[in-house]
C-alpha positions as CSV (number, residue, x, y, z in Angstrom):
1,X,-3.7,1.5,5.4
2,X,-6.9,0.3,3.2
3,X,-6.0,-1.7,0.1
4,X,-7.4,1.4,-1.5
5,X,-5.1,3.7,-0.5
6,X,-2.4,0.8,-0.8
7,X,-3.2,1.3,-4.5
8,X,-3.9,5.1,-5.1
9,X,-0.2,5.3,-3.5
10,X,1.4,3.0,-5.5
11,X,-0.3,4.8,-8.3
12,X,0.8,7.9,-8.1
13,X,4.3,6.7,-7.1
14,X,4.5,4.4,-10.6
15,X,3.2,8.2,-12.0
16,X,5.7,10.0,-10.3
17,X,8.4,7.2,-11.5
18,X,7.7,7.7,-15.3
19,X,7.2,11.8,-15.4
20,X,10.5,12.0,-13.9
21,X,12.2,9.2,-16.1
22,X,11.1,11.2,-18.9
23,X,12.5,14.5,-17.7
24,X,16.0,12.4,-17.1
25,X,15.8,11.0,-20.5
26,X,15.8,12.8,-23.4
27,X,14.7,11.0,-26.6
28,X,18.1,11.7,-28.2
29,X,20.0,10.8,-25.3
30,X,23.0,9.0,-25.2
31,X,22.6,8.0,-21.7
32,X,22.7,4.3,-20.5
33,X,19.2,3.4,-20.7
34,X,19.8,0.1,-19.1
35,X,21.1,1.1,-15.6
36,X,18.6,4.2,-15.5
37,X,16.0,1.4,-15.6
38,X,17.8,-1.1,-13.5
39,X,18.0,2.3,-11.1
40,X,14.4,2.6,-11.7
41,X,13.3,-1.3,-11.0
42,X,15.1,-1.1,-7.7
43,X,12.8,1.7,-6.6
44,X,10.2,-0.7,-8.0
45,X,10.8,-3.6,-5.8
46,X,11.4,-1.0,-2.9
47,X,8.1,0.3,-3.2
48,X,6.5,-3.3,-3.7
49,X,8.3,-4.5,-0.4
50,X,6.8,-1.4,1.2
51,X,3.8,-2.2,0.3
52,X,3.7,-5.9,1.4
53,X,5.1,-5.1,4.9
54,X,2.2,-2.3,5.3
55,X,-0.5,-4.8,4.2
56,X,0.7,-7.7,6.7
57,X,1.0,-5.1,9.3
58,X,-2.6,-3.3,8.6
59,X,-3.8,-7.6,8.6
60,X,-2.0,-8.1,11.8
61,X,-3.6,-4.9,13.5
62,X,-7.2,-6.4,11.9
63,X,-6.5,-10.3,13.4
64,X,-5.7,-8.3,16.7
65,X,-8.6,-6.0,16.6
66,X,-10.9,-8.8,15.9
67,X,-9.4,-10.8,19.1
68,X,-10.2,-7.8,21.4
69,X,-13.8,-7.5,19.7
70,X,-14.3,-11.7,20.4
71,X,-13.2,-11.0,24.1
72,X,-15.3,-8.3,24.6
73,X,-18.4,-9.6,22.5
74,X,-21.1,-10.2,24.8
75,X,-22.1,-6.3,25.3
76,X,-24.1,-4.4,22.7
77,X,-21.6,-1.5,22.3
78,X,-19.3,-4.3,21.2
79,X,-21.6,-6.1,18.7
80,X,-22.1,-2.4,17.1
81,X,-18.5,-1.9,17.3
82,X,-18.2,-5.2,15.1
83,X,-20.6,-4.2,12.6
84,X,-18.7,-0.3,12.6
85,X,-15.5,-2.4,11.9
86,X,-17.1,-4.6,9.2
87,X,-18.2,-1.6,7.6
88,X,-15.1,-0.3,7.4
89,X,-13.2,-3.8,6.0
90,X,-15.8,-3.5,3.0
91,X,-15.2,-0.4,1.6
């Protein structure tokens, strides 16, 4: 997953997260505030360590594409396979 859509997700998760804390919570509420957003952080740091493990796994699949690309490097289709790859890290 590109650190783009890393982002965009997390996004419209954090969106998600407030709309529905404001449905929960009415402004006149007598509700405990505190654990609905101790209830809330969790989901937080859920979604943070989520995140984390998908970008060291999407780094890990990069480091191993990049191994096969250095073994196979001497053919042309590989050296434009390269520059395809690079093209896609940059955007």
């Amino acid at each position: 997953m590109s650190d783009k859509a890393l982002v965009k997700h997390s996004q419209k998760e954090l969106a998600r997260l407030e709309s529905e804390l404001r449905s929960l919570v009415p402004v006149s509420s007598t509700c405990d505030h505190t654990a609905l957003l101790r209830k809330k952080d969790l989901r937080i740091d859920k979604t943070e360590k989520e995140i984390r493990e998908l970008t060291k796994q999407r780094d890990i699949v990069e480091s191993r594409v990049e191994d096969l690309l250095q073994t196979i490097g001497s053919d042309q289709s590989s050296r434009q396979w390269t520059e395809f790859v690079m093209i896609l890290k940059h955007r």
